[in-house]
C-alpha positions as CSV (number, residue, x, y, z in Angstrom):
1,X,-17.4,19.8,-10.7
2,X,-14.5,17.2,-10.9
3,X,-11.7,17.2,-7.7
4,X,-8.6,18.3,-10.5
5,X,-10.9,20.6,-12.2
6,X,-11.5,22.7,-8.7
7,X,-7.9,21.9,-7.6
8,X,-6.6,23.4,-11.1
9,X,-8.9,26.8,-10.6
10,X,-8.0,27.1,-6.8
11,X,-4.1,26.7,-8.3
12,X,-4.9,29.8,-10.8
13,X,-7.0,31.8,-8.7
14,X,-4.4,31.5,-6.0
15,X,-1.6,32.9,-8.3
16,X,-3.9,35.2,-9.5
17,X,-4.4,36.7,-6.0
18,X,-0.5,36.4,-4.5
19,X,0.4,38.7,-8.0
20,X,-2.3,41.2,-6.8
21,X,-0.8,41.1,-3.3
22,X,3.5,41.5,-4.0
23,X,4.6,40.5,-8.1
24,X,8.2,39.5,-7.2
25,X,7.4,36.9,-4.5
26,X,4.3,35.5,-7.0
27,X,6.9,35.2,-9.9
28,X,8.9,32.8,-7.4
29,X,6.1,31.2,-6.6
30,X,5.2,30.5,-10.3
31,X,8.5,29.6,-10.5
32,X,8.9,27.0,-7.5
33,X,5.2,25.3,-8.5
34,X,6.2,23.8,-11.2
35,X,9.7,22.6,-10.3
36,X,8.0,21.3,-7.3
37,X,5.2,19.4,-9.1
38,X,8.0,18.1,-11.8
39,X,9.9,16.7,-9.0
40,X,7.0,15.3,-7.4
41,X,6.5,13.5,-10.3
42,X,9.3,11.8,-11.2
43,X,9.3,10.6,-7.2
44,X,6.0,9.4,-7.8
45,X,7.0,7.5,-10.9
46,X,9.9,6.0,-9.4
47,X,7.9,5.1,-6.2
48,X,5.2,3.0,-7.9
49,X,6.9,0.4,-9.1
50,X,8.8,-0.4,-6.3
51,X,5.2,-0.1,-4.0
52,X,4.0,-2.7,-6.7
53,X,6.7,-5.3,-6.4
54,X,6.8,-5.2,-2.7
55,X,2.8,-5.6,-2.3
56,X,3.3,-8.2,-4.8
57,X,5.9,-9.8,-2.5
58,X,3.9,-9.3,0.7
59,X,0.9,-11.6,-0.7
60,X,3.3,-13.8,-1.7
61,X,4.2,-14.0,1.7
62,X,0.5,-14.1,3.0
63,X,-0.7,-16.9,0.4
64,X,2.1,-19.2,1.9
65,X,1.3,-18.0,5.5
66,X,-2.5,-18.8,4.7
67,X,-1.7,-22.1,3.6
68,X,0.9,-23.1,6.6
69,X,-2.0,-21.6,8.6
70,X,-5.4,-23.8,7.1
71,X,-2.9,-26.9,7.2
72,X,-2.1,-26.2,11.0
73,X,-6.0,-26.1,11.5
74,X,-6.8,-29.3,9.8
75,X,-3.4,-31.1,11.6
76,X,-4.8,-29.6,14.9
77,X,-7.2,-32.2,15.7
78,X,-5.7,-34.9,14.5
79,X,-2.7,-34.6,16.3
80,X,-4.3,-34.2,19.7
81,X,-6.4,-37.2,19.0
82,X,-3.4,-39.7,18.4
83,X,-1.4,-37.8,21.5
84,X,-4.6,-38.9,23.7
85,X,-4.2,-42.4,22.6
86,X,-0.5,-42.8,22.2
87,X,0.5,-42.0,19.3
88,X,-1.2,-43.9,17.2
89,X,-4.9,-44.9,16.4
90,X,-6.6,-47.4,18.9
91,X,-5.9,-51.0,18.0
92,X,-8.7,-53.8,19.3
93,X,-7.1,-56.7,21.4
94,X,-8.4,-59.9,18.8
């Protein structure tokens, strides 16, 4: 069975059994479910777009740490090289 299918009969089967148990407290909790799940939902719909823009932004931010980071790697070796020999590359005395 599908995870909303078993969610959506434990939801009904739980009502079911609070109205067997006291009527007045069940009719608030039929009440409060939905109001809750309503508001839920419009939090929810709010909420994505903002989580989109801002993981959006973060690999923004990644990409251009990436590439400051794979040029630091390839400068690495070259700058150490030209610090051992002063600066520069080697020149031959002619």
């Amino acid at each position: 069975m599908h995870d909303g299918h078993r969610r959506t009969i434990t939801l009904v089967v739980g009502v079911i059994l609070a109205l067997h148990q006291d009527v007045g407290l069940s009719v608030i909790l039929v009440i409060a479910m939905p109001v809750c799940g309503v508001v839920l939902g419009l939090l929810v719909s709010r909420m994505v777009p903002a989580f989109r823009l801002m993981q959006e932004r973060i690999d923004q931010v990644n990409r251009v740490l990436r590439e400051q980071i794979t040029g630091i790697r390839w400068c690495v070796p070259s700058c150490v090289s030209r610090r051992k020999h002063g600066g520069s590359r080697r020149r031959t005395k002619s």
